[in-house]
C-alpha positions as CSV (number, residue, x, y, z in Angstrom):
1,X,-27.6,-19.2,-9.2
2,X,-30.3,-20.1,-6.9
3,X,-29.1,-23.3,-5.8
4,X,-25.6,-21.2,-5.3
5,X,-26.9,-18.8,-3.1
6,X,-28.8,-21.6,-0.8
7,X,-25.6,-22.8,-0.4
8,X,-24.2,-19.8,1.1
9,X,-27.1,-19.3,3.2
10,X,-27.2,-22.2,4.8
11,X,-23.4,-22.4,5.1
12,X,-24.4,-19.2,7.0
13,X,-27.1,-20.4,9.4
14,X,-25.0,-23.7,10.2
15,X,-22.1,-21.4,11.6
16,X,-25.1,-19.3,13.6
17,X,-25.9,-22.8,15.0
18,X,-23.0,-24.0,16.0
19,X,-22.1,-20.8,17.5
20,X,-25.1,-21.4,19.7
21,X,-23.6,-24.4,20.9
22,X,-20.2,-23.7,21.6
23,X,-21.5,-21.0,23.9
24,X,-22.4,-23.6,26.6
25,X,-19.1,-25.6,26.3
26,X,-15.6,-24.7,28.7
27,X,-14.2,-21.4,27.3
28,X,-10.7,-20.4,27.3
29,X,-9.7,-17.3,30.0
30,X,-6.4,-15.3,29.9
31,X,-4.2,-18.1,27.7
32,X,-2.5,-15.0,26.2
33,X,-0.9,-11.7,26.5
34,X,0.0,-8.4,24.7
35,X,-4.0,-8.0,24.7
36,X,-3.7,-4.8,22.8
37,X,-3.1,-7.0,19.5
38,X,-6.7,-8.1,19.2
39,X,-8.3,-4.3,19.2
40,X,-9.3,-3.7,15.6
41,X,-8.4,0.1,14.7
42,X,-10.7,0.4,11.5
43,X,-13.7,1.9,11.9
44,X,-15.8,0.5,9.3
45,X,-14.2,-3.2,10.3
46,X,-15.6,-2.5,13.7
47,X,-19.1,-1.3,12.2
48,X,-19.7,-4.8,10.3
49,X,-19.1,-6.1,14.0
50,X,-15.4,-7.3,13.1
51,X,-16.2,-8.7,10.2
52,X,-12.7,-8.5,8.0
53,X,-12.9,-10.3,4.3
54,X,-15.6,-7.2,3.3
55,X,-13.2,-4.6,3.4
56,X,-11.0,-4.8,0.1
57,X,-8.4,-2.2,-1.4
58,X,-7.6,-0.4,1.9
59,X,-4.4,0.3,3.6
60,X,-6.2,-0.4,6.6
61,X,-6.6,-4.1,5.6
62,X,-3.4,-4.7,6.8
63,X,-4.7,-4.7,10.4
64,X,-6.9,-7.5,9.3
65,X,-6.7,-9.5,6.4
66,X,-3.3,-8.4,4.7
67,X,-4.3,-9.7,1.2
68,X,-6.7,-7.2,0.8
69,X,-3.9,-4.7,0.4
70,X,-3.2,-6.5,-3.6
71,X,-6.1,-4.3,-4.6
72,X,-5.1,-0.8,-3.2
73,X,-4.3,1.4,-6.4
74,X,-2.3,4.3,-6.3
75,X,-0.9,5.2,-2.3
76,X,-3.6,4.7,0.5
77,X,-2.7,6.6,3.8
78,X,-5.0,6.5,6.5
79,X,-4.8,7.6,10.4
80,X,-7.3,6.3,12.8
81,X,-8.4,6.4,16.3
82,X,-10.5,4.4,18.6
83,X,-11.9,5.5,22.2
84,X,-11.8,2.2,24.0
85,X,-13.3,1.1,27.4
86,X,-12.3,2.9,30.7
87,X,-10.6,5.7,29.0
88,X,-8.3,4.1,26.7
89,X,-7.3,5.5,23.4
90,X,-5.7,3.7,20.7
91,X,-4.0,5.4,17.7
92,X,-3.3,4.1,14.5
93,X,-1.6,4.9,10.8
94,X,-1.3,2.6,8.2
95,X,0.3,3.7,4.3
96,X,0.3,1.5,1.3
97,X,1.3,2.3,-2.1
98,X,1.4,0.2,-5.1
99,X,4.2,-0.6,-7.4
100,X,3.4,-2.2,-10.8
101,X,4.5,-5.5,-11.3
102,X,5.8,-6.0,-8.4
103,X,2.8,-5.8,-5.9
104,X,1.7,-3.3,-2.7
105,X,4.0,-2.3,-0.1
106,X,3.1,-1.3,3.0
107,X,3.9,0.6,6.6
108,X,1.6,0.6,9.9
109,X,1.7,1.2,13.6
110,X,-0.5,0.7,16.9
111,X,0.0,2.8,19.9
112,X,-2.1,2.4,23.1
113,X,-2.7,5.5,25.6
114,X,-3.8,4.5,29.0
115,X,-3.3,7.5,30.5
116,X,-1.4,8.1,33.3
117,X,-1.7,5.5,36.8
118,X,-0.7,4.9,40.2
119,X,1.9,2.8,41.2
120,X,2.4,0.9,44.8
121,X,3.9,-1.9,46.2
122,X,4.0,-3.8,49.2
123,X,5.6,-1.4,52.9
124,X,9.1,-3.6,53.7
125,X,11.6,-3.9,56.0
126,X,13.7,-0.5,55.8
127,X,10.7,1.2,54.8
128,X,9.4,4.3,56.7
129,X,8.0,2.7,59.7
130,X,5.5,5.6,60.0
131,X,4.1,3.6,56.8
132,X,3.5,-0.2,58.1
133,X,0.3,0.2,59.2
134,X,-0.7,1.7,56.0
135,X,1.1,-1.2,53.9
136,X,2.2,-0.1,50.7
137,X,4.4,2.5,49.5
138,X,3.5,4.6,47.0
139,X,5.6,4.8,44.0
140,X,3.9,7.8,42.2
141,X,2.3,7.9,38.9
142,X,3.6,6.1,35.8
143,X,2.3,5.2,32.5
144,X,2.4,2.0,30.4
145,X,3.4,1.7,26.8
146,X,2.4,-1.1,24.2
147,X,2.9,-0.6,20.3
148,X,3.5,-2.3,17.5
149,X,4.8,-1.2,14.0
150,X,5.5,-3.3,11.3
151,X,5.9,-3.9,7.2
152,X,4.0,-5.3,4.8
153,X,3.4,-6.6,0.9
154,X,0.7,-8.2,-0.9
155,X,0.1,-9.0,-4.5
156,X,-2.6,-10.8,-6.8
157,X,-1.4,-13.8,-7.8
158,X,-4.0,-14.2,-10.6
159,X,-6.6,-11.8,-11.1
160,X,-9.0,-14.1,-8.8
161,X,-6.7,-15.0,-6.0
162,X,-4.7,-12.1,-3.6
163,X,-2.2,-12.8,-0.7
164,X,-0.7,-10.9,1.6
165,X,1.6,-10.5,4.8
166,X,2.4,-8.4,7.3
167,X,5.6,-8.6,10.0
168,X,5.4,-6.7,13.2
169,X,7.6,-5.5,16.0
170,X,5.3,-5.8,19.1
171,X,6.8,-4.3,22.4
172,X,5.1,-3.8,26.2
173,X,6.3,-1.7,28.7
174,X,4.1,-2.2,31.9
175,X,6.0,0.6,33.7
176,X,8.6,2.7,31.9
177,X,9.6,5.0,35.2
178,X,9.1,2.5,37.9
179,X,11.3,-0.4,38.9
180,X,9.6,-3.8,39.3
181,X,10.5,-6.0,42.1
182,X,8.7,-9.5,43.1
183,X,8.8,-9.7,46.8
184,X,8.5,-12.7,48.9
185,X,5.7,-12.4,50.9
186,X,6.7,-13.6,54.0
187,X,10.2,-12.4,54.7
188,X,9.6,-9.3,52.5
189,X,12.6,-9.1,50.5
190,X,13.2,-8.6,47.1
191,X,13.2,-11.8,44.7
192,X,13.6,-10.6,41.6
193,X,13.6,-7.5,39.4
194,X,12.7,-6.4,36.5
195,X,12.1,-3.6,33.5
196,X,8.8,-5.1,33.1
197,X,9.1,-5.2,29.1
198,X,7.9,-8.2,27.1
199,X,8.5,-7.6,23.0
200,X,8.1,-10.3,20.4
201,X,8.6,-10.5,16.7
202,X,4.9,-11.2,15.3
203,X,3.7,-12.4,11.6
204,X,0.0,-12.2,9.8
205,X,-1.2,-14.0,6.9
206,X,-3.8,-13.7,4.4
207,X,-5.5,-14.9,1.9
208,X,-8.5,-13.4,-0.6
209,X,-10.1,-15.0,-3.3
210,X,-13.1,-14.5,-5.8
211,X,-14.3,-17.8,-7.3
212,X,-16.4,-16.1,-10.7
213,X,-19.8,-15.9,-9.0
214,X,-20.9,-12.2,-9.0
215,X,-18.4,-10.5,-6.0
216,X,-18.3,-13.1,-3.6
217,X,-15.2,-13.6,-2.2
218,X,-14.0,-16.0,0.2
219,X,-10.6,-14.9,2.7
220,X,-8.7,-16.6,5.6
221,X,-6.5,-14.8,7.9
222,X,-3.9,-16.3,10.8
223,X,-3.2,-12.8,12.8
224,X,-0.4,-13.1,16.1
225,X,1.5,-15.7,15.1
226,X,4.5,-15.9,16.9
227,X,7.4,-17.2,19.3
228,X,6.2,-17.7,23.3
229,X,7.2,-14.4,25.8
230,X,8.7,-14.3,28.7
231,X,8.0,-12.3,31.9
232,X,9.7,-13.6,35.1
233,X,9.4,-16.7,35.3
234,X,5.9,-17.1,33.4
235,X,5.6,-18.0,29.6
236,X,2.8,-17.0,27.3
237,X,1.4,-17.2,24.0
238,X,0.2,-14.4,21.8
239,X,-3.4,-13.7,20.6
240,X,-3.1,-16.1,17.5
241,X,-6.5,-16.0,15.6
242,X,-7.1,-18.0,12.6
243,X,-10.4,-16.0,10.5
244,X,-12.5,-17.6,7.8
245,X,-15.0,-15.5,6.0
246,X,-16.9,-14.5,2.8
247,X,-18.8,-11.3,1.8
248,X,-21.2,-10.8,-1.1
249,X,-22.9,-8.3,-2.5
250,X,-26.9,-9.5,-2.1
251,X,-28.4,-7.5,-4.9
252,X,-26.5,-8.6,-7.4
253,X,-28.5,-12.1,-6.7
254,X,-31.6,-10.4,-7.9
255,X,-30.6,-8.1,-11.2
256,X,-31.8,-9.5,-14.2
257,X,-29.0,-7.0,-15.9
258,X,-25.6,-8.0,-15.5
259,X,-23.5,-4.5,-14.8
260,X,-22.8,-1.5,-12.2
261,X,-25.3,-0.7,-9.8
262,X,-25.6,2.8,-7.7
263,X,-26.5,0.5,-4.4
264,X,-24.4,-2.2,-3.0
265,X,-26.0,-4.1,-0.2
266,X,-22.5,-6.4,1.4
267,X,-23.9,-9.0,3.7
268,X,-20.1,-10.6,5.2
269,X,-19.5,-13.1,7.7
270,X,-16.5,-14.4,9.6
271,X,-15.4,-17.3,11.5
272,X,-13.4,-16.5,14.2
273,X,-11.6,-19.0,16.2
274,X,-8.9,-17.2,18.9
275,X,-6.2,-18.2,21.0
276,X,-8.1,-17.3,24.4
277,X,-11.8,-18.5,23.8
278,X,-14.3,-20.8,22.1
279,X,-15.2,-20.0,18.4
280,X,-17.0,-17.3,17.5
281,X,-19.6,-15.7,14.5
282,X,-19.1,-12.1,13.1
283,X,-21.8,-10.4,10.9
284,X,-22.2,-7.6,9.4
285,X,-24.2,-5.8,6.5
286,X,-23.0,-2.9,4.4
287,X,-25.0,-0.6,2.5
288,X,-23.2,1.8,-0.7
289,X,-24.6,3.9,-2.7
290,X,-22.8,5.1,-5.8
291,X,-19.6,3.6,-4.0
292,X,-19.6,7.0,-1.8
293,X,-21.9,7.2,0.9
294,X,-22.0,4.1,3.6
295,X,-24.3,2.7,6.7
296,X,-23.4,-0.5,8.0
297,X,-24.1,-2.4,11.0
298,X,-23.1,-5.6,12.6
299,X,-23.3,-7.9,15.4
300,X,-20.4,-10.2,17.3
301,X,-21.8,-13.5,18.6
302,X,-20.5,-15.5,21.9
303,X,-19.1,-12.6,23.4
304,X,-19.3,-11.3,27.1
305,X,-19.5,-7.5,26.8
306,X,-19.4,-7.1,22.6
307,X,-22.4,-7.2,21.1
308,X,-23.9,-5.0,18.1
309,X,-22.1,-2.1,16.5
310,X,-23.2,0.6,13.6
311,X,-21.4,3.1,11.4
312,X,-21.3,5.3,8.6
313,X,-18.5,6.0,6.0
314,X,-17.8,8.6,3.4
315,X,-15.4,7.9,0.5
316,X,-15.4,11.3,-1.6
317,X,-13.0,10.8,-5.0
318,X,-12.2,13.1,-7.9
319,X,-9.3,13.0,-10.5
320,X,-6.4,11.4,-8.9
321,X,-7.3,12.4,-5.4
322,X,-9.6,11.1,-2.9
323,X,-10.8,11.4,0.7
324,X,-12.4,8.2,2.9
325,X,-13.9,8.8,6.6
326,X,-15.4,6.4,8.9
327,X,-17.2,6.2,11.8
328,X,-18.5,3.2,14.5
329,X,-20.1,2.3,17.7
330,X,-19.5,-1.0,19.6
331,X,-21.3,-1.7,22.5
332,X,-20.0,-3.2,25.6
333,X,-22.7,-3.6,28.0
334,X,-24.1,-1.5,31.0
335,X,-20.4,-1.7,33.0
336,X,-18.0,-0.9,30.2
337,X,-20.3,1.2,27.9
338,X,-19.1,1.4,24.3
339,X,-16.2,2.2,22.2
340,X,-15.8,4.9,19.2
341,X,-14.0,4.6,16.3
342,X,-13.2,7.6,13.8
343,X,-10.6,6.7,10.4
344,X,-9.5,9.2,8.0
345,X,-7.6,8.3,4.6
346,X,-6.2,10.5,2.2
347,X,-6.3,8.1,-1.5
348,X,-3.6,9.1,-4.5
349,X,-3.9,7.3,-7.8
């Protein structure tokens, strides 16, 4: 058992090193759109600072590592909503409900809130003249529109190994009410128009398994996969993200008593490597007591504004009924500040 858990310690500390040193190397900078994709909406994912393999039997797993959904029992719905940087608020809901012998279906959907802006665009020929010297127009407000809602099914293949998937309708709307026009810049007229609406057909995969030793379990997830989008005349890729992770309940290293313990203590840690950057190292640690009361914490490595986030959870359950809340901080940094996160699930078995 000892020799066991040096391995995963060290396997831990060799991915904190060589996070170190992909800092220094070339990153990679806007080599993807439809951005909204990467937020995570779970508040006690964000807590463990993104780490995704930890959180098992959820509906909200789907918005991480879909094969975590093989464990939900009974119907899972939850709701969830996330005050992100410069006023942006992102909503979320997510249902699963299991059906036996068959596996766990379920439903979900993202929906930003920007609030509303200002539109201009370059003064033109045939434009008030009164206007050149000024040289824009103004359009008037407008808001933007990105969401994404989707399907989903997972099932334990044996009682050791879980996957899952999860299909998605992704669609962008930069400006609902305002026609978009690229204009030549020196003659000034209109080269092309658009609806400004990108929408893509997008696919996650997971995978969740627990090789005998105490709780440890080991997960891999590929999240964004799909076709290239179109805007104009410019193509772009996704967010793909391809995770890697395990999570493990430390004290169970130290009882001398096999069996249930009222404290959990989850230390989890990801691999992350995305899209539109150089690799990087979630961790995060979990503390339960009597599987109903929860403080975690967490910290995101080679990032430029995320660093360390916190949270606390509540999972109240009784007969067939339950109630789970979460909450977490992320900070951002002195210009962007932090982000908030607040879940609520209602559990049926």
């Amino acid at each position: 058992m000892r020799n066991f858990a040096t391995i995963v310690f060290s396997t831990i500390a060799l991915c904190l090193s060589c996070t170190s040193m992909v800092t220094g190397q070339v990153v990679k900078y806007a080599q993807s759109g439809l951005g909204f994709l990467q937020i995570a909406p779970s508040a006690d994912v964000a807590a463990l600072g993104g780490t995704y393999i930890a959180t098992t039997g959820k509906s909200t797993s789907v918005f991480s590592n879909p094969a975590a959904l093989s464990m939900v029992e009974g119907a899972d719905v939850s709701a969830g909503y996330v005050a992100w940087i410069a006023d942006i608020a992102l909503y979320s809901i997510a249902a699963a409900y299991e059906i036996d012998k068959i596996g766990v279906i379920g439903v979900n959907l993202v929906s930003m809130d920007y609030g509303t802006l200002r539109g201009t665009r370059p003064w033109q020929v045939g434009d008030d003249p009164g206007l050149r010297d000024q040289g824009y127009i103004d359009l008037g407000d407008f808001t933007v529109n990105d969401f994404a809602f989707g399907i989903s099914y997972a099932r334990s293949i044996t009682s050791q190994f879980h996957v899952g998937g999860n299909i998605r309708y992704a669609r962008q709307d930069l400006s609902p009410n305002i026609d978009v026009a690229i204009i030549d810049a020196i003659t000034g007229d209109i080269v092309e128009s658009s609806d400004n609406v990108v929408n893509n057909i997008v696919f996650d995969f997971g995978t969740l398994y627990y090789p005998g030793f105490h709780d440890l379990r080991f997960g891999a997830a590929l999240r964004n996969f799909s076709n290239q989008s179109d805007y104009f005349d410019q193509r772009f890729e996704l967010p793909l993200t391809l995770d890697f992770g395990l999570a493990m309940d430390v004290f169970q290293l130290f009882e001398s008593v096999p069996g249930p313990s009222n404290s959990q203590l989850t230390l989890a840690v990801d691999w992350v490597h995305p899209r539109d950057y150089s690799e990087r190292l979630h961790v995060g640690l979990e503390y339960g007591f009597m599987d109903m009361f929860f403080l975690r914490g967490g910290y995101k490595f080679n990032y430029d504004e995320e660093s360390i986030s916190a949270g606390i959870g509540v999972n109240l359950q009784t007969g067939g009924y339950g109630l789970r809340a979460d909450y977490s901080y992320s900070a951002f940094g002195d210009f962007f500040g932090s982000a908030n996160r607040l879940a609520l699930a209602i559990l049926l078995k």
